[in-house]
Structures are given as C-alpha cells and as structure tokens.
C-alpha positions, 0 to 999 in steps of 0.5 A: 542235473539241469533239465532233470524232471522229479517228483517230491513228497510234501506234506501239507495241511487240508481244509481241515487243519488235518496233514496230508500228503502230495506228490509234486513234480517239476524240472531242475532248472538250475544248480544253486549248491553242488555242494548241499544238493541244492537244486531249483526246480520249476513245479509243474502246474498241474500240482500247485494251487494258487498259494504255493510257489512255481519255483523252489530251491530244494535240498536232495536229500542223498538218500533218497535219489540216486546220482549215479543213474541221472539221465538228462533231458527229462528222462524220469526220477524222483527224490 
C-alpha cells in the first residue's frame, strides 16, 4: 500500500460553527498496523489550511476501499 494515493471524506466545521464536509487526498507513506488497516498518510497541500496536520495515521475502514484492486505507485483509489 506504500506510495498508494486516496482520498478521504472529513467532516469539519465552517467559520460558522455550521458541519461541513471536505475531500482530502494524500499518499500512503508507510503501514503503521496491518492488522487494524491502519496507514500514514501525507496530505497533499493543496487540501489542508493552516490548522490541520500534514500527516495522519488513518484507520481504512474495509468497507469502504477494495484490497484486492490496490495498485502501486500512485495509480488512483480511494477509501
């Protein structure tokens, strides 16, 4: 999964204390738990402000991505 670009739907909430939602997209840098899908992931610039964090250990929920089709060295998918 190293080098496997995602994207991943937050919710957040606006200047006006109203919920709203974001797609954030970054690369799997490392593994951290096989076991749990737990992955690191870098977030691209382009989809963080200035409060949030440029990496992240993120649970993959099985249901949402497929393992079976990961392709390697960026090749697109998304959780």
């Amino acid at each position: 999964m190293k080098g496997f670009r995602l994207e991943i739907l937050f919710s957040y909430s606006g200047d006006d204390g109203t919920q709203c939602l974001g797609w954030y997209h970054g690369v799997v840098q490392e593994v951290v738990n096989s076991k749990t899908n737990c992955v690191r992931v870098r977030w691209d610039n382009e989809c963080l402000s200035e409060h949030n964090m440029k990496i992240t250990d993120q649970k993959l929920a099985m249901g949402n991505w497929n393992p079976k089709s990961i392709k390697t060295g960026g090749g697109g998918g998304s959780t």
